[in-house]
N, C-alpha and C positions, 0 to 999 in steps of 0.2 A: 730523739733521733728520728730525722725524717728518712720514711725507704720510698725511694723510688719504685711504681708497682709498672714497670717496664720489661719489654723481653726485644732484643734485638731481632734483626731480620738472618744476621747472622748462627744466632745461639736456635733460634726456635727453626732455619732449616735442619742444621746439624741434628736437632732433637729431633725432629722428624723422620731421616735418614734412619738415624738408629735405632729410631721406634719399630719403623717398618721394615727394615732387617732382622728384626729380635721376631716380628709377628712374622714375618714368612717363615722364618726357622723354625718357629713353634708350632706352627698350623702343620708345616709340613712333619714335624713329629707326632702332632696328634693325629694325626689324618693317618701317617702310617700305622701309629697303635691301633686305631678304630678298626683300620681293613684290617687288622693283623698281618703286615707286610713281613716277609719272609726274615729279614735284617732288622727290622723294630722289634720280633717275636726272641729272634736268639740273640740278641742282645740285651734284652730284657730279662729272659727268661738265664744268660749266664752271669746277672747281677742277684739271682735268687729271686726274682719274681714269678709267682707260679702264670705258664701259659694263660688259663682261666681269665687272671685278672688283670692282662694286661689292656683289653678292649677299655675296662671301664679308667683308669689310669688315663687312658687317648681322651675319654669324655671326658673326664676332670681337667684335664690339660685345656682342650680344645674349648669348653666353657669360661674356663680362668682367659684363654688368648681374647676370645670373643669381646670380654667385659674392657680384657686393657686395650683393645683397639677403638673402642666406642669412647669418643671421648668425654662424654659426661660419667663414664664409670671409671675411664681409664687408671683412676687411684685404686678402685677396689680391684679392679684387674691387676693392678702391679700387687697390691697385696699377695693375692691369692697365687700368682705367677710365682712372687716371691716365695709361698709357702710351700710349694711342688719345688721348686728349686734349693729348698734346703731339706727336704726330704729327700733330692736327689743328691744333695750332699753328703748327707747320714749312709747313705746307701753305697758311696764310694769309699769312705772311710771306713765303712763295714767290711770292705770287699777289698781293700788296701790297695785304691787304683789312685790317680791323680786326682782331685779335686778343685782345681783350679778353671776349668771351665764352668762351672758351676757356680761357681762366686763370682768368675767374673761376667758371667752372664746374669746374676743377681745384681753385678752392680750397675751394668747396661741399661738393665729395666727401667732402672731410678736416673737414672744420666738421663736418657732419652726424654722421661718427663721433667726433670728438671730442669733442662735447658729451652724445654716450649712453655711452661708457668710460673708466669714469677709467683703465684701466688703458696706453691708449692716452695721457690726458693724461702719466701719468708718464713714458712714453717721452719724451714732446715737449712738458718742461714753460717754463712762462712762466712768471718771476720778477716780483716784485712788485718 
């Protein structure tokens, strides 16, 4: 089976797009935990997180975005993005709120770089 290691001009804008909507979202959320913005704090803090810890949560965030923007790291960043993202999961399902942005925001991560590498599609290919 020969695979074609191509990416269209069409698929790798789209991935692009959604990369860089996913990194402005996130920055902008770490950046609020970092300052302790007055609606990142109580919002945080009415999910059960103690005030204290939510600065360093902004820096975990804000490092995880930094790696997935770079794009020689940008797989370990979707990792770690992913991994704050299903902690943020665990944490709604705790607190018995919606959970669906979450996931679908974990599935964005991986869209966004799957439609700019193909070498990442051959990792995690879909059969026709």
């Amino acid at each position: 089976m020969t695979t074609i290691n191509t990416t269209s001009k069409g698929m790798r804008i789209t991935g692009r797009i959604i990369t860089i909507l996913l990194i402005l979202f996130l920055l902008f959320d770490a950046i609020g935990k970092i300052a302790e913005n007055h609606y990142s704090m109580e919002g945080s803090v009415a999910l059960g997180w103690p005030a204290e810890s939510v600065r360093a949560i902004g820096i975990v965030l804000l490092l995880s975005t930094i790696l997935y923007a770079i794009p020689r790291t940008a797989i370990l960043g979707a990792i770690l993005v992913t991994a704050y993202l299903g902690g943020a999961t665990a944490i709604m399902v705790r607190v018995h709120m919606p959970l669906y942005f979450c996931v679908i925001f974990g599935i964005l991560v991986w869209a966004g770089l799957f439609l700019q590498d193909a070498r990442l599609r051959e990792m995690i290919p879909f059969k026709k």
